[in-house]
OpenMM code with the backbone's topology and positions (N, CA, C; nanometers):
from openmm import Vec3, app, unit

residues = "UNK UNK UNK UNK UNK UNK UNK UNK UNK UNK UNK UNK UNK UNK UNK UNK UNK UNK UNK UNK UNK UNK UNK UNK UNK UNK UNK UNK UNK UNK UNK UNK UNK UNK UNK UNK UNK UNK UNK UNK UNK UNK UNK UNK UNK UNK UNK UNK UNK UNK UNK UNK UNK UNK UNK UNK UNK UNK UNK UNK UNK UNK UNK UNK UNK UNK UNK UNK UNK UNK UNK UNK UNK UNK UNK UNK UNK UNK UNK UNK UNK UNK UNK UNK UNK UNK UNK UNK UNK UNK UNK UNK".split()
positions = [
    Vec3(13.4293, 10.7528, 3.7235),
    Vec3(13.2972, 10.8068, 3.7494),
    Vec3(13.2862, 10.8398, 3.8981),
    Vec3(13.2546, 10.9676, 3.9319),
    Vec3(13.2389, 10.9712, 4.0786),
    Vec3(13.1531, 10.9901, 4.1403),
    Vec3(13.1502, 10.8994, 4.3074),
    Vec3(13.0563, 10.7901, 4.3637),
    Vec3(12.9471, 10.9243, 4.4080),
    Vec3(12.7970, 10.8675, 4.3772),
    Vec3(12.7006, 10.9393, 4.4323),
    Vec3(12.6843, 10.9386, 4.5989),
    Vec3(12.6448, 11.0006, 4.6013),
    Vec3(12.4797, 11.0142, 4.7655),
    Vec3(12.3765, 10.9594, 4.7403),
    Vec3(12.3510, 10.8589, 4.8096),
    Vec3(12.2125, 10.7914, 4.8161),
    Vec3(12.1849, 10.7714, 4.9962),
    Vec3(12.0747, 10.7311, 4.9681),
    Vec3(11.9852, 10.6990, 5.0909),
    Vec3(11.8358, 10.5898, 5.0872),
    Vec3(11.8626, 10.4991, 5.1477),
    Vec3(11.7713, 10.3974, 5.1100),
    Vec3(11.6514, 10.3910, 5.2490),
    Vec3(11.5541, 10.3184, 5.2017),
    Vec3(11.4495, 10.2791, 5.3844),
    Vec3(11.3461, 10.1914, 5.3198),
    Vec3(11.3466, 10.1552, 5.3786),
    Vec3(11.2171, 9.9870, 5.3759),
    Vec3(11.1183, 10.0019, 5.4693),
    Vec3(10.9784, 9.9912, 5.4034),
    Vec3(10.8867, 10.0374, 5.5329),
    Vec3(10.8431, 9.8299, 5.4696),
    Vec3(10.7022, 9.8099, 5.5950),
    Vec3(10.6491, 9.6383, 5.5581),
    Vec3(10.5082, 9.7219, 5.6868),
    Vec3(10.3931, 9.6370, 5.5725),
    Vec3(10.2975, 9.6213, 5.6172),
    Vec3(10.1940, 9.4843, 5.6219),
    Vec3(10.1618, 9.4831, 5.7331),
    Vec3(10.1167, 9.3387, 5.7162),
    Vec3(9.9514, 9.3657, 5.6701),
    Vec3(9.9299, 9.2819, 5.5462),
    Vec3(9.8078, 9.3252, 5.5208),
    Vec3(9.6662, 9.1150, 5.5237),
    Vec3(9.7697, 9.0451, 5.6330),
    Vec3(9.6588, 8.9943, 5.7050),
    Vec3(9.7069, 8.8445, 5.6023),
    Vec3(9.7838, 8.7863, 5.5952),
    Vec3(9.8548, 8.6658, 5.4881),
    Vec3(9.9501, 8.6979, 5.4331),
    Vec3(10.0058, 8.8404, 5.3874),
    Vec3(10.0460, 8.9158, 5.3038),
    Vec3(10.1573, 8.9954, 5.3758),
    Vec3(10.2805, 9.0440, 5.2815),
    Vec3(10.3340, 9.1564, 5.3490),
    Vec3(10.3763, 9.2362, 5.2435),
    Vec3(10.3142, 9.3934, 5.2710),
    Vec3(10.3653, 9.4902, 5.1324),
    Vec3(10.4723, 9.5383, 5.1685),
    Vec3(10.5432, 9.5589, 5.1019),
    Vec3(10.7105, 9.6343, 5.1023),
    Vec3(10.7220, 9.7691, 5.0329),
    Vec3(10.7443, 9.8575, 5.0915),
    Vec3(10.8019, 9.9532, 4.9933),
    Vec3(10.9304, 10.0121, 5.0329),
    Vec3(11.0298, 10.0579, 4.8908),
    Vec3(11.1473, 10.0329, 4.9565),
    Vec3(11.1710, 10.2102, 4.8729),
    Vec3(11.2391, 10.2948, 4.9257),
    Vec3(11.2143, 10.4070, 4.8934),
    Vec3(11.3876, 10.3970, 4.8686),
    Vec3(11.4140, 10.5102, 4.7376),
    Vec3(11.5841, 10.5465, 4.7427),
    Vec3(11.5963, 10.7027, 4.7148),
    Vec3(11.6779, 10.7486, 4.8000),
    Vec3(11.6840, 10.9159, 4.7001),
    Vec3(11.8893, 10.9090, 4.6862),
    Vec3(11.8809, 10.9697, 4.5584),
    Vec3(11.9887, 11.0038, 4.5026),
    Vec3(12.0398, 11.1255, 4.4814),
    Vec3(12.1345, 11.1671, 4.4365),
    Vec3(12.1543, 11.2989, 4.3952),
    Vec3(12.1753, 11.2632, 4.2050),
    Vec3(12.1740, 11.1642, 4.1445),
    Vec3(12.1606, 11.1937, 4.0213),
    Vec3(12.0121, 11.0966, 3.9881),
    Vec3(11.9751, 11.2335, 3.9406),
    Vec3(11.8159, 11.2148, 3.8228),
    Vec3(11.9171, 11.1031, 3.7294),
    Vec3(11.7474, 11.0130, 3.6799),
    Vec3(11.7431, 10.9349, 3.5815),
    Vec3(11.8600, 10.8295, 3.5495),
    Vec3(11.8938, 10.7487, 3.6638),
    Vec3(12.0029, 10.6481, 3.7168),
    Vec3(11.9104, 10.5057, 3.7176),
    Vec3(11.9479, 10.4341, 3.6293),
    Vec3(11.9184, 10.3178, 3.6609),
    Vec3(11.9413, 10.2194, 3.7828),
    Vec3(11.8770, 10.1565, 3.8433),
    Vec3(11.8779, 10.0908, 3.9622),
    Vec3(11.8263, 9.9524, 3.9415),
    Vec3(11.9302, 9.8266, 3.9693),
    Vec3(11.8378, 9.6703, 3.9830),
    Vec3(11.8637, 9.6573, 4.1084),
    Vec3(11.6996, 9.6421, 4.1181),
    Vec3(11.6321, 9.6166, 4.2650),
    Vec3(11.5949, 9.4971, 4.2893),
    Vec3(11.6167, 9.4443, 4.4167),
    Vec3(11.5838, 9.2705, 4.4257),
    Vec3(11.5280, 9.3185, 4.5685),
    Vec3(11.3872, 9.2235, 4.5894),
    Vec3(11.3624, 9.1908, 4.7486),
    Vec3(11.3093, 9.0748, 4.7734),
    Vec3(11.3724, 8.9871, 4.8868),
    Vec3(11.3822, 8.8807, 4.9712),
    Vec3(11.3327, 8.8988, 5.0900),
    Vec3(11.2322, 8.7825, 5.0879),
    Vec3(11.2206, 8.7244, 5.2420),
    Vec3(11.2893, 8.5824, 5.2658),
    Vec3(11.3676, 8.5937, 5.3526),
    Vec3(11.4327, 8.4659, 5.4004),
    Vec3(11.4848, 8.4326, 5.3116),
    Vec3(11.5618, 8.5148, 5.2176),
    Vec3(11.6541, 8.4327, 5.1058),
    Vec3(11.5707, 8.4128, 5.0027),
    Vec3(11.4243, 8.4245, 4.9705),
    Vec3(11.3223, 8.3931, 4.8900),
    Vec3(11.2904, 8.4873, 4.7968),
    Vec3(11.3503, 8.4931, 4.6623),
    Vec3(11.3520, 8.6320, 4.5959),
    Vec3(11.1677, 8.6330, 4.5868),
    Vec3(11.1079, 8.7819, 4.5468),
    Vec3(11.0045, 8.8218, 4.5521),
    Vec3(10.9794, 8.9418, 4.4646),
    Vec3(11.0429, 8.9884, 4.4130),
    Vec3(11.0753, 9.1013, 4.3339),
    Vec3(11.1996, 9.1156, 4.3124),
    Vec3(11.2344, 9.1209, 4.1717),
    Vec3(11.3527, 9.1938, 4.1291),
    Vec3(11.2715, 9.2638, 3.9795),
    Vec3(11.3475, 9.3729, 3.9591),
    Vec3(11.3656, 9.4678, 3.8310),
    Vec3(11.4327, 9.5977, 3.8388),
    Vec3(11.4299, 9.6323, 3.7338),
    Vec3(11.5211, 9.7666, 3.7101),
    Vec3(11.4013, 9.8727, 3.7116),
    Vec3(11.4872, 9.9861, 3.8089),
    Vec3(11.3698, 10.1026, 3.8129),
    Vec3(11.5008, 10.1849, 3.8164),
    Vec3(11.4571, 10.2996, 3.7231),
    Vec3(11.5028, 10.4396, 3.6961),
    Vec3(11.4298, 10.5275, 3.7896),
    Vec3(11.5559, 10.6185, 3.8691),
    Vec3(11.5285, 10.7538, 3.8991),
    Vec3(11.4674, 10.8538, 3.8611),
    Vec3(11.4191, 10.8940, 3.9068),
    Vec3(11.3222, 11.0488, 3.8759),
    Vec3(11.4118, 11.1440, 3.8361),
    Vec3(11.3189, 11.2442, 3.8051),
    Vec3(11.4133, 11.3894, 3.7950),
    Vec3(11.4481, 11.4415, 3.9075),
    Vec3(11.4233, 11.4315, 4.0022),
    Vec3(11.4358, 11.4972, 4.1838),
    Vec3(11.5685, 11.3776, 4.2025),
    Vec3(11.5443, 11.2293, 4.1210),
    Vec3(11.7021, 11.1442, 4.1898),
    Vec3(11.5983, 11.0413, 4.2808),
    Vec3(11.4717, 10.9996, 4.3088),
    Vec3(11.4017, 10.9389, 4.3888),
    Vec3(11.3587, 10.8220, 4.2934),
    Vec3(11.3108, 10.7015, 4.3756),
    Vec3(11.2455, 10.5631, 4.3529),
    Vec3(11.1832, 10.5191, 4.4331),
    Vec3(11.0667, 10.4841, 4.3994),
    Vec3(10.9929, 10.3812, 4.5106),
    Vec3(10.9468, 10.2513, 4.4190),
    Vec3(10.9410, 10.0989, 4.4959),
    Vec3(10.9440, 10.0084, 4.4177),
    Vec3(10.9227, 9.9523, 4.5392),
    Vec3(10.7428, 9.9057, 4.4754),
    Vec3(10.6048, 9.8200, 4.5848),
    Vec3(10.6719, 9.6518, 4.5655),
    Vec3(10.6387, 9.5961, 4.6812),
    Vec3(10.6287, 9.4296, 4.6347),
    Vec3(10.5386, 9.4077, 4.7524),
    Vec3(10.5679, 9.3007, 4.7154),
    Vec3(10.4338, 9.1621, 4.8251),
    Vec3(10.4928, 9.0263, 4.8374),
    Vec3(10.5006, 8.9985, 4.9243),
    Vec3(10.4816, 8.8513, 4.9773),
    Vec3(10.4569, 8.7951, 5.0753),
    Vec3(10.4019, 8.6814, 5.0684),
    Vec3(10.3383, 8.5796, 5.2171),
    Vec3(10.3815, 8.6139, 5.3088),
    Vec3(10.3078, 8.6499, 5.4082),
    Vec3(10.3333, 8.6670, 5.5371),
    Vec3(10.3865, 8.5019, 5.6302),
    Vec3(10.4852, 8.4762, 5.6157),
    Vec3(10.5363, 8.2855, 5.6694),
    Vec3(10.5450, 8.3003, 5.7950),
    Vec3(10.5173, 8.2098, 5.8455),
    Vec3(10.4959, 8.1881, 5.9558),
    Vec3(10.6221, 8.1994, 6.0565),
    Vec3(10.6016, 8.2600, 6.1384),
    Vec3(10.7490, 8.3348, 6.2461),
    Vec3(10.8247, 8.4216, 6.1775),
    Vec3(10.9189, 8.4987, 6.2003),
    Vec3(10.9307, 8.6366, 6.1616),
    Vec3(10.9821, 8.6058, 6.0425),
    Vec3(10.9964, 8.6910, 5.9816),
    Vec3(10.9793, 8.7129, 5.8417),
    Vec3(11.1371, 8.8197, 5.8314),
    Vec3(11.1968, 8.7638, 5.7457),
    Vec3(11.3740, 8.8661, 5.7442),
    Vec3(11.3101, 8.9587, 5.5972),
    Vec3(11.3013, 9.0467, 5.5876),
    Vec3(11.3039, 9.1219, 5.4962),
    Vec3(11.4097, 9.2004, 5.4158),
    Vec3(11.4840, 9.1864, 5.2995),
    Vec3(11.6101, 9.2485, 5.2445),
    Vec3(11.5466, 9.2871, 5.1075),
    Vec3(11.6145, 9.4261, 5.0815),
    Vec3(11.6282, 9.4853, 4.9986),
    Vec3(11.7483, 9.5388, 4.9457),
    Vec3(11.8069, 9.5618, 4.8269),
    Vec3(11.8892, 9.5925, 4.7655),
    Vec3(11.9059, 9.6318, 4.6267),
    Vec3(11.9567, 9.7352, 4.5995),
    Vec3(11.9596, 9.8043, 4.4831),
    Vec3(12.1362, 9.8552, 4.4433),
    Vec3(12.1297, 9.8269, 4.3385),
    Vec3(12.2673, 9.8381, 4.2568),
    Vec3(12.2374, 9.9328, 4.1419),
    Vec3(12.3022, 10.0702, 4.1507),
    Vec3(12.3290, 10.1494, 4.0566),
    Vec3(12.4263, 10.0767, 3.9102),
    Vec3(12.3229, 10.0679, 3.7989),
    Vec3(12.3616, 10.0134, 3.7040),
    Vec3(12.5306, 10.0821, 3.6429),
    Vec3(12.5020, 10.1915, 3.6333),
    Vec3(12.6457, 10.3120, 3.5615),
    Vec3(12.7357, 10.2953, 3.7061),
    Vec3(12.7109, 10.2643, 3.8439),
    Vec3(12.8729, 10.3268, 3.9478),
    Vec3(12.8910, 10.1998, 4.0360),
    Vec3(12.8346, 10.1085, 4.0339),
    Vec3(12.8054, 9.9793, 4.1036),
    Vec3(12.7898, 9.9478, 4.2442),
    Vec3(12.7659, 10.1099, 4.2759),
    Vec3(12.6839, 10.1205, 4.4258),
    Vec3(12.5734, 10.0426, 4.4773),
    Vec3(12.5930, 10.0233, 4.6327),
    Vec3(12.4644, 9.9202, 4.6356),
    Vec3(12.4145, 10.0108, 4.7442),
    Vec3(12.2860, 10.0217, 4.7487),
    Vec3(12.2329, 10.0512, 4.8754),
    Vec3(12.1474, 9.8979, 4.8908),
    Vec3(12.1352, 9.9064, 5.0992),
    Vec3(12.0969, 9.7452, 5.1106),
    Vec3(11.9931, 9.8150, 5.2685),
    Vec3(11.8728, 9.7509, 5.2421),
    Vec3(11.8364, 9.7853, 5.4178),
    Vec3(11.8130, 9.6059, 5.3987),
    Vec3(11.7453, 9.6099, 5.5459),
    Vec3(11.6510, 9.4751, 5.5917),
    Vec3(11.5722, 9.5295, 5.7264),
    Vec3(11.4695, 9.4019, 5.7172),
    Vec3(11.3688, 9.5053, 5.8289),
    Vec3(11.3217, 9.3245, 5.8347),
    Vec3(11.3057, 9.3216, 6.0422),
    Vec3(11.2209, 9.2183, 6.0542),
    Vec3(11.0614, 9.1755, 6.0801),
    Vec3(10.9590, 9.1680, 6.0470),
    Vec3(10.8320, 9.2136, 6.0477),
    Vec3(10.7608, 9.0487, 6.1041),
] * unit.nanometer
topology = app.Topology()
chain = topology.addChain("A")
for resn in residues:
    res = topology.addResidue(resn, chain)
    for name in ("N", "CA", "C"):
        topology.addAtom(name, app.Element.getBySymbol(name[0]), res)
C-alpha cells in the first residue's frame, strides 16, 4: 500500500479550569480511518476513531483540566489501512 501525505497541528485554549484541544489532520486520501488519542501529561483524555472527509481532512475537539504548571499536550493519530502516525505536542 503506498504511504500517504498528511499534515497534522494542535491548537489549546485555555477556557479558565479547562483546556480545549483541537487537533486538525489533512490527508491526501478521502475517507481514511484514523485512531486518535490525546494526553496531557501521559493522562489519556480522548481517544476514538475519526474518518476523513471527502477533501482527506479531520478535526477532533477534546477537553481537559487545566493542572496546575504547564500542561504537556500530545496528540496522535494512526492511519488504520497504512499504519502512519502523525504526532504533534504543544505546551500550554
Amino acid at each position: 500500500m503506498p504511504r500517504l501525505a498528511y499534515r497534522c497541528t494542535v491548537a489549546a485554549t485555555d477556557l479558565g479550569g479547562a483546556i480545549r484541544v483541537v487537533y486538525r489532520l489533512r490527508s491526501d486520501a478521502p475517507h481514511r480511518r484514523w485512531h486518535v488519542r490525546m494526553r496531557d501529561r501521559k493522562v489519556g483524555f480522548y481517544a476514538g476513531v475519526v474518518r476523513t472527509d471527502a477533501a482527506g481532512r479531520l478535526v477532533v475537539r477534546g477537553r481537559t483540566q487545566d493542572l496546575k504548571g504547564t500542561d504537556l499536550l500530545r496528540v496522535r493519530a494512526r492511519n488504520l489501512a497504512t499504519g502512519q502516525v502523525c504526532a504533534v505536542s504543544l505546551s500550554a
